[in-house]
C-alpha positions in Angstrom: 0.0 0.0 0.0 1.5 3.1 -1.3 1.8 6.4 1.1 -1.8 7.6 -0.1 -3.3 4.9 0.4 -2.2 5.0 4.6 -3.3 8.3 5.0 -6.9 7.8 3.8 -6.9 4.7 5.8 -5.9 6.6 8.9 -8.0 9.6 8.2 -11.2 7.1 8.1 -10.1 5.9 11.1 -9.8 9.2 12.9 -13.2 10.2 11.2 -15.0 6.7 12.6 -13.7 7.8 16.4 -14.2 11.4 15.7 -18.4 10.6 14.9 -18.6 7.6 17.4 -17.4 10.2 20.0 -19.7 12.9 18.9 -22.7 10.1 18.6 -21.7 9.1 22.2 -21.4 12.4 23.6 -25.1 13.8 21.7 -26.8 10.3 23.1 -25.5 11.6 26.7 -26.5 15.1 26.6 -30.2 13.5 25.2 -30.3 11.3 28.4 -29.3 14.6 30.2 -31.9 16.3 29.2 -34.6 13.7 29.5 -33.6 13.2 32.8 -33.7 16.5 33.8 -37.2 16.9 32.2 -38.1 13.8 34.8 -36.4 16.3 37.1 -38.9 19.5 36.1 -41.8 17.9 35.8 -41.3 15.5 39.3 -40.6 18.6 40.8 -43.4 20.2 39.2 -46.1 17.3 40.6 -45.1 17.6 43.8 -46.1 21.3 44.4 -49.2 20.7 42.6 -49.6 17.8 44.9 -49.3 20.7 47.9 -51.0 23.0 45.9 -54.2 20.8 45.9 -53.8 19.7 49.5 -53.8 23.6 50.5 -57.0 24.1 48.2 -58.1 21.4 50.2 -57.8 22.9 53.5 -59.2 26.7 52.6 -62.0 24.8 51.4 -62.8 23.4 54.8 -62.6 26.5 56.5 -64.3 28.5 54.7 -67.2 25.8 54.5 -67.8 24.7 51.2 -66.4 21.3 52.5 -67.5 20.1 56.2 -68.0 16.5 58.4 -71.1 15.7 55.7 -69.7 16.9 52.2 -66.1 16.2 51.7 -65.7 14.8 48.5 -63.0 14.2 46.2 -61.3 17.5 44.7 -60.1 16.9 41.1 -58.4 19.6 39.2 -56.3 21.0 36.8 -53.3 23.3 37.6 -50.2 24.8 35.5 -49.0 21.6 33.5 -50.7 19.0 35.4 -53.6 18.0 37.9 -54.2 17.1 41.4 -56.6 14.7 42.9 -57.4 14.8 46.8 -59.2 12.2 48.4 -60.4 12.6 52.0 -61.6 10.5 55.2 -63.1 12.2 58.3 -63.2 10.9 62.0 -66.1 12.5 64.1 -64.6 11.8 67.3 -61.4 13.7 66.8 -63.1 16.1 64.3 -60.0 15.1 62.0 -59.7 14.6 57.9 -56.6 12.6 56.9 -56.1 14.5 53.7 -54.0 12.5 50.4 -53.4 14.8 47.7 -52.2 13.1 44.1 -50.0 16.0 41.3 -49.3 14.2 38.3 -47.3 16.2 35.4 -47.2 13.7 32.0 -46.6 10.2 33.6 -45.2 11.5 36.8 -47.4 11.4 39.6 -45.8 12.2 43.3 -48.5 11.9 46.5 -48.4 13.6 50.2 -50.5 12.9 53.3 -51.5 15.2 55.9 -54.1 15.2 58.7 -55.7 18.4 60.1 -58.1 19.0 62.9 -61.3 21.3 61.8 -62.6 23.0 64.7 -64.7 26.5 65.9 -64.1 29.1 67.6 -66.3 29.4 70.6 -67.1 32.2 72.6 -64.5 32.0 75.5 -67.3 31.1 77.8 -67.1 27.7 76.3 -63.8 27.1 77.3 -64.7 26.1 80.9 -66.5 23.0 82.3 -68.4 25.5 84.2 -69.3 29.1 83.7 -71.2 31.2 86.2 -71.9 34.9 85.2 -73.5 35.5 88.4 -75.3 39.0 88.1 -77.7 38.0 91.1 -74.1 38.0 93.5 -74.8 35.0 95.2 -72.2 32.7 96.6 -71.9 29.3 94.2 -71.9 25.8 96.5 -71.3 22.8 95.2 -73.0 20.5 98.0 -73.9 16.8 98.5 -77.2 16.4 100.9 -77.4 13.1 100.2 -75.3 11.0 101.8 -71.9 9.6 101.6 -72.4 8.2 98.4 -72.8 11.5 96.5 -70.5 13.5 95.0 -70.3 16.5 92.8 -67.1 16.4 90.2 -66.3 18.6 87.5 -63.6 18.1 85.1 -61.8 21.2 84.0 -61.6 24.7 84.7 -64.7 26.2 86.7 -65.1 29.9 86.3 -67.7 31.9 88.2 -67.8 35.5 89.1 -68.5 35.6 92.6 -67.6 33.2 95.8 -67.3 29.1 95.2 -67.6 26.8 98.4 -66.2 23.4 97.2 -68.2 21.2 100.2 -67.1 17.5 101.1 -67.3 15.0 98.7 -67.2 17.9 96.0 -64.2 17.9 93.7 -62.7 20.9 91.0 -60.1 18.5 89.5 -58.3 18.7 86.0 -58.4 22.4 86.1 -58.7 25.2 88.4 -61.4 27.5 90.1 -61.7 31.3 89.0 -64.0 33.0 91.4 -63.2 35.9 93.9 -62.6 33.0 96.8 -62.9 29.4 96.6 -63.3 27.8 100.5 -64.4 24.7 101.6 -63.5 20.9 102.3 -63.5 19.5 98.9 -60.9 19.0 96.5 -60.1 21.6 94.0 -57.3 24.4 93.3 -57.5 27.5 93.2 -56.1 29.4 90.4 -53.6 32.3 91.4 -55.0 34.8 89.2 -58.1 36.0 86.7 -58.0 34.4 83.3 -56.5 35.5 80.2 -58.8 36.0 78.1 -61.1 37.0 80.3 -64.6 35.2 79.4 -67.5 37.1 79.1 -71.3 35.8 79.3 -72.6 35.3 75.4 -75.5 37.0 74.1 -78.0 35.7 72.0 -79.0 36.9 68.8 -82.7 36.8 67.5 -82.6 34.6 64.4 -84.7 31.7 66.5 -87.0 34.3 67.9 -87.3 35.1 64.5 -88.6 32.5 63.2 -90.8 31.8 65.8 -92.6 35.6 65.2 -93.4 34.9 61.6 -94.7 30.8 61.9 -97.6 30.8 60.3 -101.0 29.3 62.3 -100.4 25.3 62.1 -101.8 22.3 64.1 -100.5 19.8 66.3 -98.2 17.1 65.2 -98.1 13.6 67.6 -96.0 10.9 65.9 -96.3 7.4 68.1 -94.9 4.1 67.2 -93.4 3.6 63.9 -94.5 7.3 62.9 -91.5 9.1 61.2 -91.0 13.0 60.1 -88.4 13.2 58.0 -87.6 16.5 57.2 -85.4 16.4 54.5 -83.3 20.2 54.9 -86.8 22.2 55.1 -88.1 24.1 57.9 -91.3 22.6 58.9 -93.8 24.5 61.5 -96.1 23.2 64.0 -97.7 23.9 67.3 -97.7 21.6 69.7 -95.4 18.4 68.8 -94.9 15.2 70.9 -92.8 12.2 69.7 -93.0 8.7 71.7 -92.8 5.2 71.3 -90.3 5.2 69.5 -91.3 7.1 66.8 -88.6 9.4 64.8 -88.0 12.4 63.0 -85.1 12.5 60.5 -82.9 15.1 59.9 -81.3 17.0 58.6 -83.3 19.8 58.7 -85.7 22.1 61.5 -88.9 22.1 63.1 -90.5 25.3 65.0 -93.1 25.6 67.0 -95.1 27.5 68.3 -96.3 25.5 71.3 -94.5 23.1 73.8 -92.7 20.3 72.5 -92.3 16.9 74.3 -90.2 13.9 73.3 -90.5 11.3 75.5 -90.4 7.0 75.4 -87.7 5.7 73.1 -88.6 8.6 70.8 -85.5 9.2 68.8 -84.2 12.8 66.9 -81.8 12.1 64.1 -78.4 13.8 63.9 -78.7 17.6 62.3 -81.9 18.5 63.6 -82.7 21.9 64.8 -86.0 21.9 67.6 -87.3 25.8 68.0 -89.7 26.1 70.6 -91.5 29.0 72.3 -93.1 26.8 74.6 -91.5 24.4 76.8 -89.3 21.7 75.7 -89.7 18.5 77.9 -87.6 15.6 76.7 -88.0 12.4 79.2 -87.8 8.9 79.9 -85.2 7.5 77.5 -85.9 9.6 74.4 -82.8 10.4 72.4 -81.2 13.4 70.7 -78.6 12.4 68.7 -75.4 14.5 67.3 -75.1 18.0 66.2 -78.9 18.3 67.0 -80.3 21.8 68.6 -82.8 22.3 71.0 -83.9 25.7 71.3 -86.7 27.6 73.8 -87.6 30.6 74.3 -89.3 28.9 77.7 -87.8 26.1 80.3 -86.2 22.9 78.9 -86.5 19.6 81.1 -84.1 16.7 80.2 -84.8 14.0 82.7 -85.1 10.2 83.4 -82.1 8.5 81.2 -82.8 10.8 78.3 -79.5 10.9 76.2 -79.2 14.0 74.0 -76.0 15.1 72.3 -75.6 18.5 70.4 -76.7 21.9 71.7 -79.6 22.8 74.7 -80.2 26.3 74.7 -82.9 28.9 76.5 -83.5 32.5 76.9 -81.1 34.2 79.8 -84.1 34.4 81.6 -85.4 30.9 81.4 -84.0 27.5 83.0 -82.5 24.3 81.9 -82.9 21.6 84.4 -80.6 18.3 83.7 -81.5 15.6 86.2 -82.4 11.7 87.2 -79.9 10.1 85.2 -79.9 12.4 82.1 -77.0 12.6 80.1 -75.8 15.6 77.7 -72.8 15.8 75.7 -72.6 18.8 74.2 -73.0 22.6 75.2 -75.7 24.0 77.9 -76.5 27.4 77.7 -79.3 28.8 79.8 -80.1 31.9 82.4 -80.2 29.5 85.2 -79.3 25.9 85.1 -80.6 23.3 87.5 -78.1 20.5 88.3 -79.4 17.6 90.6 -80.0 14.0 90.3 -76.9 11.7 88.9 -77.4 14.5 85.7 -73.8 13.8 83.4 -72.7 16.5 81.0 -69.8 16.4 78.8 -68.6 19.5 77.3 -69.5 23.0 79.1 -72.3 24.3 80.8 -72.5 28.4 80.6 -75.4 29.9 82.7 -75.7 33.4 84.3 -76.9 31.7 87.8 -77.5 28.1 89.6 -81.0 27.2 91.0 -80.6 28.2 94.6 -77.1 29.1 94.1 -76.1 25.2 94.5 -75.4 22.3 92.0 -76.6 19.1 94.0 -76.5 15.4 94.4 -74.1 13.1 92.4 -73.6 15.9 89.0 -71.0 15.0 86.9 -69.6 18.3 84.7 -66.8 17.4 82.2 -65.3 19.5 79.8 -64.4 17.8 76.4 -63.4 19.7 73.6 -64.4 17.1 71.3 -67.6 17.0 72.4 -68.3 20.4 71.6 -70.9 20.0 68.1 -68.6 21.0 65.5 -70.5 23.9 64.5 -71.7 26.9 66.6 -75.8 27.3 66.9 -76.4 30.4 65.1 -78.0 32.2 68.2 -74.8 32.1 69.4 -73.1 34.1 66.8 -70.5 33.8 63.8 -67.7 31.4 64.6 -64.8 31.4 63.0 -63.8 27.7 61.2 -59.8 26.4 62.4 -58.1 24.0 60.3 -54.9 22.9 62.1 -52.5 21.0 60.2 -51.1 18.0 62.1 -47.2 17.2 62.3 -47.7 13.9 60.5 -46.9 15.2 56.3 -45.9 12.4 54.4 -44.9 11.5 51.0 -45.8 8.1 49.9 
């Protein structure tokens, strides 16, 4: 092979390394790039991910998503979508929250729980409340013998003097009052309160719709009777439910009358009771969750009745709890009358006690939980809290 000849041989060679380099070096920078577009749009799912978990979240506290409508939340955003799924807990008041962003074929998912709450009036915050404008001196007293005792769970505010009697316990919290004396159990708390509570006002909208009802009949449901109210208002005069009969929420019923629930009758959860008259509920009947009762009168819960939600009368009127009645919830009423092995869990707000005393085996304790997860209007505007928990998590 002549000298030509070599130099065109090594020239092709030079050539062949020169473009299997170049081929090598473009196929690198391709995977480069696609990786780095995994990169972007991995990065880019994740924050829609966040995005849709935050959407999420405004959208339960502004409302549009509470404990009965929380569905799924599907939606597009920027170059991609995000799909959150929900569960709630109604003991905790808690929605474990998984949000989905997917950008092309790239999908990235986070977890996070938050708690969904009001906020009450600071009265609320206490297993007991006492406004106290007649100045009497609060005693919590057993007259019944050694079996007896008064306990309350939680702070006890009450703006006057407290005399904590034998067998008579404050425990779990402390006692604001002016003095606290006496041979019971409790602690006194070294100071007033910050915030300092105040006694809630009512607003009218119940009253309301009691003054424009138009002129309606009695209603008696008995047995198997059912009045399900399907998220109307319904009016009536007079109503009495017993024998198990029912009425089936959600939805509310005002009357004009008295209303009396009594025997096994049962109230669905979500059920709003307005009454001008006097609301009796007795002998096992049951109120189930979230449920109002409402009087511009006296309310009587007695005799094993089991009613959970709000029980509510006019400052001027009373709510006696007694024989074995049990309320978990809120209790707001002028004067409250305490007696009998009566059980409440949540808080009890009142301006004054009957005959300045709370008697014979009451148990008061505050729960937090147990408050109904939204405020009765006639109490007021609350404010919805989301709180995020400290358990985010990328699955």
């Amino acid at each position: 092979m002549n000298q030509k000849g070599l130099i065109l041989v090594f020239v092709f060679i030079i050539m062949t390394g020169l473009a299997a380099v170049t081929l090598g070096f473009l196929y690198m920078n391709a995977v480069q790039l696609k990786s780095g577009g995994y990169d972007v749009q991995s990065s880019e799912a994740f924050w829609i991910a966040e995005a849709g978990l935050q959407k999420y979240m405004f959208y339960l506290k502004d409302g549009t998503y509470d404990s009965t409508n929380h569905p799924n939340l599907n939606e597009n955003l920027g170059n991609g979508n995000y799909l959150v799924t929900s569960s709630y807990d109604g003991g905790t008041s808690t929605y474990v929250l998984t949000s989905t962003g997917s950008v092309s074929v790239i999908s990235r998912t986070i977890t996070e729980s938050a708690v969904v709450g009001n906020v009450y009036p600071d009265a609320f915050d206490y297993a007991l409340f006492g406004n106290n404008s007649n100045n009497k001196t609060l005693t919590l007293n057993n007259s019944g013998g050694a079996s007896n005792t008064i306990e309350i769970v939680g702070d006890l505010y009450y703006d006057g003097n407290v005399v904590v009697e034998s067998r008579a316990s404050v425990t779990g919290g402390l006692v604001y009052a002016n003095s606290v004396s006496g041979a019971g159990t409790y602690t006194a708390a070294p100071g007033s309160p910050s915030p300092m509570p105040t006694y809630p006002v009512l607003n009218t909208i119940y009253n309301d719709l009691i003054a424009v009802a138009p002129l309606v009949s009695n209603l008696t449901l008995n047995g198997s009777a059912d009045l399900p109210l399907g998220g109307t208002t319904q009016y009536y005069r007079n109503l009495t439910v017993r024998n198990n009969a029912t009425i089936t929420g959600p939805g509310t019923i005002v009357m004009t009358g008295t209303v009396t629930l009594r025997d096994d009758a049962n109230v669905s959860p979500n059920v709003t009771i307005i009454a001008k008259g006097t609301v009796n509920i007795r002998d096992d009947a049951i109120v189930q969750s979230e449920s109002i009762v409402y009087s511009q009168s006296n309310i009587t819960l007695r005799n094993s009745v089991n009613v959970t939600g709000s029980v509510i009368a006019l400052p001027n009127k009373t709510v006696t709890v007694q024989n074995n009645a049990v309320l978990t919830g809120i209790l707001y009423a002028g004067r409250v009358n305490l007696i009998n092995n009566a059980v409440i869990t949540g808080s009890v707000v009142t301006d004054r006690f009957s005959s300045n005393r709370i008697n014979d085996n009451v148990t008061i304790t505050f729960s937090q939980v147990s408050l109904p997860s939204t405020l009765p209007a006639v109490l007021g505007s609350s404010s919805t809290t989301v709180t995020p928990q400290a358990d985010w998590n990328e699955t």
